[in-house]
N, C-alpha and C positions, 0 to 999 in steps of 0.2 A: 825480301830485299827491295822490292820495284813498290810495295803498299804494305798499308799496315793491316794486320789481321783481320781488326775494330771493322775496317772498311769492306771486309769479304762477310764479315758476320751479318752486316747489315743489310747489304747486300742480298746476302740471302734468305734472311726476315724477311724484307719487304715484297719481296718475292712472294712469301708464305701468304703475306698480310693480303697483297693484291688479288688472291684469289679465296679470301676468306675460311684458310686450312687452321681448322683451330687445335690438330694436334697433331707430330709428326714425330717419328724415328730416325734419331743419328746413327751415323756408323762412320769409322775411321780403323784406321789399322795403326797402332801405334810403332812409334819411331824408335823408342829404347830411350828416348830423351828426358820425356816430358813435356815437349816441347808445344805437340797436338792436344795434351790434355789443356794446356791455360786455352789453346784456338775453340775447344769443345765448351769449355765455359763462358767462353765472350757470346758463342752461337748461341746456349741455353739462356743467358740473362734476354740475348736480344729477342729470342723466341717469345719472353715472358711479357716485355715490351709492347708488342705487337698483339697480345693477348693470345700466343700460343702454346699450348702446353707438350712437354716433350714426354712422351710417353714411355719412352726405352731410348739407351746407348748401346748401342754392341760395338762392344773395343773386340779387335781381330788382333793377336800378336805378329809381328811381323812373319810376314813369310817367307824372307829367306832363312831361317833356321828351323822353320816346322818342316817335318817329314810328311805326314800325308793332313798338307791343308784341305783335301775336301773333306773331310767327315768334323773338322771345328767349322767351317764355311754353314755346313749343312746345320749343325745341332744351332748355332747360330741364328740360322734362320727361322728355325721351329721356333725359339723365343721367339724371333720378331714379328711371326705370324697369330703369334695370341696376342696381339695389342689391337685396339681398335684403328691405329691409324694405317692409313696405307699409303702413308708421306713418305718417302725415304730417303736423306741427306747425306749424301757417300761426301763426308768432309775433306778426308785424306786417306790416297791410297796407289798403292806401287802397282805396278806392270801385272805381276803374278795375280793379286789379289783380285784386283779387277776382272781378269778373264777367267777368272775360279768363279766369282762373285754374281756376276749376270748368268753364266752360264747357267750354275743352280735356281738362280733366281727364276728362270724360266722354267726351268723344270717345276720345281714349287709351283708354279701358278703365278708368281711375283709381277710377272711382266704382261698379265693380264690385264683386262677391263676395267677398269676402277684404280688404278696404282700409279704411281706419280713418283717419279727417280729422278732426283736434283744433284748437280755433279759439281763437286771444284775445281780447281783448276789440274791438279795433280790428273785428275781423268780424262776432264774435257780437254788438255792438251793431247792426251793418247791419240784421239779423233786424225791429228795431224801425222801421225807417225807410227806408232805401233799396230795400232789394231789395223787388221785389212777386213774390207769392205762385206767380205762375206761373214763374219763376227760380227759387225754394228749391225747388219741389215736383223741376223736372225735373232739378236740376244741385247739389242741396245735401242732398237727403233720406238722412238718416245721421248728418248731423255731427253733431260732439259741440262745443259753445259754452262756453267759459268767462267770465264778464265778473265784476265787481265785484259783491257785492252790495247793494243798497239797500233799507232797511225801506221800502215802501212805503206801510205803513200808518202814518205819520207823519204829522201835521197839515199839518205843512209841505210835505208830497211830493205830497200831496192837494192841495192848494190849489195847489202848482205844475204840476202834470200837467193839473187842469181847465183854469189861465189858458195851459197852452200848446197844448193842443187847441184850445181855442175860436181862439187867434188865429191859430197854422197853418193849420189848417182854410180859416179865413175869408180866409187870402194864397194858399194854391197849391191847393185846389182846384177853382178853375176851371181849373188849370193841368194837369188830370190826376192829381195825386198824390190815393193814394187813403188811405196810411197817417198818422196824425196823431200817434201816440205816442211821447212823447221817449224820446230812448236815451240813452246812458250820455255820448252828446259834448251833447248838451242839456243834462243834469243839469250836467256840468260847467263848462261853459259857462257856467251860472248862477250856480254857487260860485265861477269867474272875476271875474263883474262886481258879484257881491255881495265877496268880497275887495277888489279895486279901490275898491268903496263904502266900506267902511271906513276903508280908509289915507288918502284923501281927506278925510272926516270930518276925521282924526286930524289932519289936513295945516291943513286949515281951524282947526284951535284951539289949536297949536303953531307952526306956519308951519314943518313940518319938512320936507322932500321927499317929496313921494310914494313913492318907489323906497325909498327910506329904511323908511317907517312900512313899506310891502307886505313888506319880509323882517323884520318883527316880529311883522307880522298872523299868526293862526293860531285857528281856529276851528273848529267840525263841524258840517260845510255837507252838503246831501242826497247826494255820494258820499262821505262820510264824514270822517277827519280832513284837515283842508286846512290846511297851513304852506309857503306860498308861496317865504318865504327861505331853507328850510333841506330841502329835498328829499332832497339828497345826502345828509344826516346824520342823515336819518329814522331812529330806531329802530322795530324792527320790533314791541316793548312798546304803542308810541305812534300807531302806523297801523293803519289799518283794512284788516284781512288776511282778510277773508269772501267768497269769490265764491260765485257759482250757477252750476251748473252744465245746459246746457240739453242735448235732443236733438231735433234738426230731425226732425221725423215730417207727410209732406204737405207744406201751404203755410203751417206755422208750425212753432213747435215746443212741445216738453213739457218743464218743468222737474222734473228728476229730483233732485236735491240740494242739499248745498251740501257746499264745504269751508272749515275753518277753521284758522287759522295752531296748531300744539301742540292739536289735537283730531282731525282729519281731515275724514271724511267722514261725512253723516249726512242724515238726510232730511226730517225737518223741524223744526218748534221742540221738539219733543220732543228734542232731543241724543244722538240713540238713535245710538251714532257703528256705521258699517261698514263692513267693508272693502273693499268694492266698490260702486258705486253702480252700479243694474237700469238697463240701457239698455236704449231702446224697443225701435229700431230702429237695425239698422246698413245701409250701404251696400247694395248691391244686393238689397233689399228683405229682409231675413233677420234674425231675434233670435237667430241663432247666433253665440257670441263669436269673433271671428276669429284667427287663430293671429297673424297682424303680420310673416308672412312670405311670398314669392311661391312658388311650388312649387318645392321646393327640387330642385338637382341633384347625383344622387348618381353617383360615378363606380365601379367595378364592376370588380377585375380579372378578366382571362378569361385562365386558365392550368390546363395540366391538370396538375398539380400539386397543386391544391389540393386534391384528394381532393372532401370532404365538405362543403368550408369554403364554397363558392360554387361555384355550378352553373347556367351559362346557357346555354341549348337557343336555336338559330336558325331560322326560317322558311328551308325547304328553298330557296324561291322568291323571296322577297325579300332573303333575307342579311339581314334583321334579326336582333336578338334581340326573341325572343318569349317567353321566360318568366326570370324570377331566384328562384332558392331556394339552399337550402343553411342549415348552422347559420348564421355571418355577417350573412348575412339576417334570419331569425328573429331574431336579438338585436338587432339594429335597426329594423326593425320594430316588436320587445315594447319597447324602451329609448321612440323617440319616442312611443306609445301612451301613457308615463304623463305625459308633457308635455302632450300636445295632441293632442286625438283629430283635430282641423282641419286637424292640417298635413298638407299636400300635398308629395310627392318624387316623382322621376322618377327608374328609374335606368340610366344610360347603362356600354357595356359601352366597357374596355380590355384592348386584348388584351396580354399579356405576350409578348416574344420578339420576333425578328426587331429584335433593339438595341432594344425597349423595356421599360423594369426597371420594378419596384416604387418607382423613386426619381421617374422620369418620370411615373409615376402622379402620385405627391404633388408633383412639380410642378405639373399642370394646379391643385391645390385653391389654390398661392401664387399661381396667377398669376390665380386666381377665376375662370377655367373653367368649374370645379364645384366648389360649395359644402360635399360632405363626399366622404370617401373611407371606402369600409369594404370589408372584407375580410382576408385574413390577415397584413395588415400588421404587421410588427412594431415595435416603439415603441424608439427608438435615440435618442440624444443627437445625432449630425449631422444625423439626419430632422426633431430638433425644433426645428433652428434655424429651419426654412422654416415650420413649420406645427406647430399645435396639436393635442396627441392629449388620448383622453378616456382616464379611468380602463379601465385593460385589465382584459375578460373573460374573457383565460384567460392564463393564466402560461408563459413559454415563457423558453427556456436552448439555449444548443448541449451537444451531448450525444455523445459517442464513440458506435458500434456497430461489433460486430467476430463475426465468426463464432465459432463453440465449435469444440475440438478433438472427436476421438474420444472414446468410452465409454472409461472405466476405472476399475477398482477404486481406491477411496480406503485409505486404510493402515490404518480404522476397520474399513471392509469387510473387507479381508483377514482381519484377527485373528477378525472376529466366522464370518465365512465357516469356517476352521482350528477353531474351537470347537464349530460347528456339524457339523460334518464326523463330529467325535469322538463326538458324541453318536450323529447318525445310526448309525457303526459299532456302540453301543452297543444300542440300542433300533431294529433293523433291521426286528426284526419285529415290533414296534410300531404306531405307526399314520403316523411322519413319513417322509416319504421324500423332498419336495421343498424343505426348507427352506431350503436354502443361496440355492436360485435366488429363492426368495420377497423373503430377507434382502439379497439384492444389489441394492442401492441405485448407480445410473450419478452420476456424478461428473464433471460437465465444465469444464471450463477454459476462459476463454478463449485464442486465440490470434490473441496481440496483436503484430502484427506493423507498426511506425510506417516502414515505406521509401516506402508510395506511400500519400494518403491520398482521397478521392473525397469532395468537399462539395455542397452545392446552390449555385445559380451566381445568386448574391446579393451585392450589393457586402459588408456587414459580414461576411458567413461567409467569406468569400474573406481578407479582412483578417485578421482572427480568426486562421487557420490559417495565415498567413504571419506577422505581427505575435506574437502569443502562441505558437502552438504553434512557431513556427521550420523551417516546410517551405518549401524555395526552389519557387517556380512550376512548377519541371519537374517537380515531384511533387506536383502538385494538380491532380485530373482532375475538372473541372466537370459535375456532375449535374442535368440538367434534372426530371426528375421522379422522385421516390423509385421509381418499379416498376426505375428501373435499376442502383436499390444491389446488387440480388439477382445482378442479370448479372453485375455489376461484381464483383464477388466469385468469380460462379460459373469466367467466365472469367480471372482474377487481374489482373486490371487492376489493381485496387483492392485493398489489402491492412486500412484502417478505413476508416470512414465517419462525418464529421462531421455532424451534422444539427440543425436546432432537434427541441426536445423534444414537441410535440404531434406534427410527422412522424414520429418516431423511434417514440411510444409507437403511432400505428396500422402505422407499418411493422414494429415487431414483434408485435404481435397477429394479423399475417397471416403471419411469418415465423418460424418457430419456434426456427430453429438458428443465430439471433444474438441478443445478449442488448448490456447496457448496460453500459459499462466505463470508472472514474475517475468524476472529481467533474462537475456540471453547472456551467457556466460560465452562469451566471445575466442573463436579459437583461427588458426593460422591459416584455413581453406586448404582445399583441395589440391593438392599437385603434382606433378611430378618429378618422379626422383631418380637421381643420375649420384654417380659416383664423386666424392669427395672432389673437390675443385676442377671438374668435369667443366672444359670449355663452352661445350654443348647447353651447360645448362642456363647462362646468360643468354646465348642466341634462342634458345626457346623462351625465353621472360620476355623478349621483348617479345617475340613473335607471338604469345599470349596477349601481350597489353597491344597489340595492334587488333588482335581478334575481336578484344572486349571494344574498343573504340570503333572499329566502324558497324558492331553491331551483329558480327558472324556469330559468336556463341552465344547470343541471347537468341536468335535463330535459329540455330542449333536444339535449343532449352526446349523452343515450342514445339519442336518437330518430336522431342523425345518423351516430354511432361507436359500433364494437363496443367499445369500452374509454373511459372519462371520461379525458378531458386535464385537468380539472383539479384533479387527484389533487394532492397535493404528492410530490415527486419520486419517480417510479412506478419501481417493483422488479418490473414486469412481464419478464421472459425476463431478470432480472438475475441473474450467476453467483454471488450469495450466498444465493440462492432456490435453487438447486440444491443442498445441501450433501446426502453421502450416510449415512447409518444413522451415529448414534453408539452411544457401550457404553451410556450414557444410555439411550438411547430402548428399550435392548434387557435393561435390567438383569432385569424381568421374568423374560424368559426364563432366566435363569440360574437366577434361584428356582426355576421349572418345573423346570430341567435338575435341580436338587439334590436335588427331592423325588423326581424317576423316575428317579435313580441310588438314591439311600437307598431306595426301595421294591426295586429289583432287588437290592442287597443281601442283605435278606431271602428271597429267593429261591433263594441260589447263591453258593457262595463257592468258595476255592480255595485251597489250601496257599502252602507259602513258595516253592514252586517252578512253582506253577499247574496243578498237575496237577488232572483235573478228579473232583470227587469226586459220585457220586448217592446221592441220599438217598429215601427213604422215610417215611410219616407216622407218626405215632404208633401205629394199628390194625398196621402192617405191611406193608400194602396197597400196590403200589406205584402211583405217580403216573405218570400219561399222558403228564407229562410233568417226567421226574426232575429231581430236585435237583441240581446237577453239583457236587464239589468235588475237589479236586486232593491228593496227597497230595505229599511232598517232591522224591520221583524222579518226579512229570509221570504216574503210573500210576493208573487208573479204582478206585476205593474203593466199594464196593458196602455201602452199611448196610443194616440188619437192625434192626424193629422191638425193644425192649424192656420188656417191663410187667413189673405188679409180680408175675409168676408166675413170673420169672428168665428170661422170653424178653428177648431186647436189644430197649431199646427205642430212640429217638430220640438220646440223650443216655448218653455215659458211651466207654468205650476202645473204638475197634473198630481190624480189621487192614485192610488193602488185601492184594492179591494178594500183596505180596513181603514179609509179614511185619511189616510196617510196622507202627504202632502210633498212632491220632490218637483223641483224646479231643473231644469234641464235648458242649456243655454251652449249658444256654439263656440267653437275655442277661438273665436276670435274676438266674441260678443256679440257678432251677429245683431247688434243693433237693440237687444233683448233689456228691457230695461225691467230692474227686479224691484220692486214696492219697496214703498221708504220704508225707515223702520230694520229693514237687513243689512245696514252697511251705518256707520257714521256719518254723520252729516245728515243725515235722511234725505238727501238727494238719492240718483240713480248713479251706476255706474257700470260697464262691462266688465264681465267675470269670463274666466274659461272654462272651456267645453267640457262638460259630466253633472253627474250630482253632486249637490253641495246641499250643505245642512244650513239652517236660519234660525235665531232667535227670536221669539215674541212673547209681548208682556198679556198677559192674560188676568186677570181677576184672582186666579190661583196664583199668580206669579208669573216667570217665565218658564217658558217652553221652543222645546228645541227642536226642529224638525230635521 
């Protein structure tokens, strides 16, 4: 009558929203009406709103016609204790319900450490009037109260509050009751019979019906707007949308807030709005904010397979497990940490084999089991019909691996090797002598041989390589753990090997003489999986994509593997990282080869026929280690100094042994001037530095030296 439903619903979302409860349990005792079930549904739309999911309703039939409410109270509860949230929103509920209702609760455990009890107004009025003080302390100390707000410092609310203490007081306590202060059903109450007074009135001076004037009456009475005939049609502009918000602390409680309809939440008539309103006290005596979940169940596979990925060690003597590490871990761990320091998980081991898959796994999370599954799961389109994954940690694809053939020169190698050879023969005694073998660059190939292939014994890889690659079954040899690709090769069983890409990139980091071959077949990464529209599992997506961004789980990667997985498609032992020596790489050295050939030029030459000729310096003096040069017939040419006192010097005609006749002049000219007769013009002219041959006319003709 004082607000509309809409505004209690919201209300209490926001509530949810401000403390980031991403799933919670209704409870209401129904009216006989229908009246609370539309109020249940405006709460679940706005829960969805607010991105909360409602986990369970537990409707209570009324209890003034059940005979023994506690055993429905109780069985009740047991449903509400298998759900993972530990929210619980007492929408609507009578005198009786309510003191059945905590009472068990406590007994259960309900009103323990972790648990969060949100009341409407139907309860949080009780506070004022029914319940006494030794009730709320030991069965309610925590709750959080919503009710209507009322100014009470109103003339009218004053003077109503005095005249109904004094006459309370003065009827029931001789009766025991010890509280006198109206609640929220008094106030109303009163707005009731002052309404009714009106239309009466009205009645009395028109002679209209009562029922009549009462759905035109419409006023603001002490719980605020009151239109008696038009409830349903209430806009939410024109009601009184204010509650307070209480928290029960001891044998009363503390008002902590209020909220207002398009303002929120805020603390006092200051307007100072915030987004969270300071609670005292919560459940099991603690001002730490509760996470709104039970301790979660994580399921765990045990395969030795996974290398690094997850790693669980047994008690020798009990066959439990006794400890879980691995990266996997680590990233779940660090992911739920930036959610909620509070939440609680356990985590339970499955072992792989023995017919149980990675697929049985993520059945136990559909059928709610357990609550999340992590591990090297991979994220697949038929995995995700059953079950929610979160944004994947690490990138994963099937991937070829195939041994390399033998060493062998590449056709680059050869040329350069040939080149190299020549020079050596050149400059022997020089300073190189091992060059060739320096320059020889191995060259491996793979060798790709598709007759028998070996995959890991996974429903989609198995698909994969029958479906896509086109291998009939009798040529698909299932691999249980990567150390057997090596055998599988070593003995030919296996001629490739299919593998997702994070096995692939540590199984070649420890394998040197197989490499990665073709394109990676790209698949959905690693993740983890929660239950069908499981709230949880967007607050872990992000809390992933924060981890990848500042760099935590590639930190992670190095602490667990000698190589990161999540490289983008790794060229680790790939056979285009092999390539051997090109003329490129080696142009250099050809420069070198040209400048210590041109220098040995100058040292030693050799006629037209390579005969070796020695030379001597300018003094005369012979060198230690002669000039060689060659005259036409291949015979030793021995020069003889020449200065300018007519001894022969360096430069000018000399003989060889058989008479021969080679002129020798310096590369610049050297001033050397050669006898007419060898040049046109029969003048002189400078020639450059070596031997050269000349014509001359003889009797016989001409001859050529």
């Amino acid at each position: 009558m004082s607000y509309p439903e809409s505004s209690l619903v919201r209300c209490l979302a926001d509530f949810v929203k401000s403390y980031k409860w991403r799933r919670v349990i209704m409870a209401y005792e129904d009216d006989g009406y229908g009246t609370i079930s539309g109020t249940a549904q405006l709460l679940a739309y706005a829960l969805q709103q607010v991105g909360t999911l409602l986990d369970y309703t537990a409707v209570f039939p009324s209890m003034v016609s059940i005979a023994d409410p506690t055993s429905i109270i109780r069985s009740e509860l047991d449903r509400m204790r298998q759900h993972l949230s530990t929210v619980y929103i007492v929408l609507r509920s009578s005198e009786n319900l309510t003191l059945s209702l905590f009472q068990e609760a406590s007994t259960y455990g309900m009103m323990n450490k972790g648990s969060v009890w949100i009341c409407g107004p139907d309860v949080t009025t009780l506070l004022d009037s029914i319940l006494n003080a030794s009730f709320i302390s030991n069965h309610m100390e925590g709750v959080i109260g919503v009710e209507p707000y009322i100014k009470e410092s109103e003339p009218e609310y004053n003077r109503f509050y005095s005249e109904f203490r004094q006459s309370f007081r003065g009827e029931y306590e001789k009766r025991g009751e010890t509280s006198f202060n109206p609640g929220i059903y008094a106030v109303r109450a009163f707005d009731v019979l002052y309404a009714i007074t009106l239309a009466a009135n009205i009645s009395s001076v028109n002679g209209s019906s009562l029922m009549d004037n009462l759905e035109v009456t419409n006023f603001t009475g002490l719980s605020g707007l009151v239109m008696p005939g038009i409830n349903e049609g209430m806009t939410e502009e024109s009601a009184y949308s204010t509650f307070r918000i209480v928290n029960v602390v001891g044998k009363s409680y503390k008002e902590i807030g209020y909220w207002s309809e398009g303002f929120g939440f805020y603390k006092d008539d200051s307007l100072s709005a915030l987004q969270q309103l300071p609670v005292v006290l919560w459940p099991g005596e603690t001002n730490v904010s509760p996470a709104g979940l039970r301790r979660l169940k994580v399921v765990v596979p045990v395969n030795p397979a996974s290398y690094g990925f997850v790693k669980v060690e047994f008690n020798n003597e009990t066959k439990n497990a006794s400890s879980f590490s691995g990266f996997c871990i680590d990233v779940f761990i660090s992911a739920l940490g930036r959610l909620n320091s509070s939440i609680l998980f356990e985590f339970v081991p499955f072992t792989i084999g023995r017919n149980l898959t990675y697929d049985d796994l993520l059945y136990q999370v559909y059928t709610k089991k357990f609550d999340v599954a992590i591990g090297d799961i991979t994220i697949t389109s038929s995995r995700s019909e059953n079950v929610s994954f979160t944004e994947p940690y690490i990138g994963s694809g099937l991937t070829m691996v195939v041994p390399l053939k033998e060493r062998e020169l590449s056709f680059y190698s050869k040329v350069i090797t040939i080149a190299w050879l020549l020079v050596i023969l050149i400059v022997s005694n020089c300073y190189i002598a091992n060059l060739s073998s320096i320059l020889v660059t191995e060259k491996l190939k793979p060798n790709v041989n598709k007759s028998i292939v070996g995959c890991q014994n996974v429903s989609f890889v198995v698909s994969y390589v029958e479906r896509v690659l086109k291998f009939k079954p009798e040529n698909i040899v299932p691999i249980k753990v990567p150390e057997e690709v090596a055998l599988a090769f070593g003995n030919k069983s296996i001629t490739m090997a299919i593998m997702e890409l994070p096995y692939a990139r540590i199984f070649l980091s420890k394998h040197k003489n197989y490499a990665l071959h073709g394109e990676t077949q790209m698949l959905g990464g690693l993740g983890f999986a929660l239950e069908k529209n499981d709230p949880l599992r967007a607050e872990l997506s992000r809390a992933i994509l924060e981890l990848q961004e500042d760099g935590t789980i590639q930190n992670l990667e190095s602490q667990w593997f000698s190589s990161l997985l999540s490289e983008s498609d790794s060229t680790a032992n790939s056979i285009d990282d092999r390539q051997s020596l090109s003329l490129n790489a080696v142009s250099i050295l050809f420069i070198l080869y040209g400048a210590v050939t041109n220098g040995e030029g100058r040292q030693g030459s050799s006629d037209s026929q390579g005969q070796q000729v020695s030379l001597s310096n300018q003094s005369g003096e012979r060198q230690q280690e002669p000039l060689g040069h060659q005259n036409g017939e291949r015979r030793q040419v021995s020069l003889n100094a020449q200065n300018n006192e007519g001894q022969q010097g360096p430069y000018g005609p000399h003989e060889d042994g058989g008479g021969q006749q080679v002129f020798l002049v310096p590369e610049d000219g050297g001033g050397l001037q050669v006898p007419s007769g060898t040049q046109d013009g029969g003048g002189h002219e400078k020639v450059p530095f070596g031997l050269h041959r000349r014509t001359r006319s003889t009797s016989t003709g001409s001859q050529t030296e």
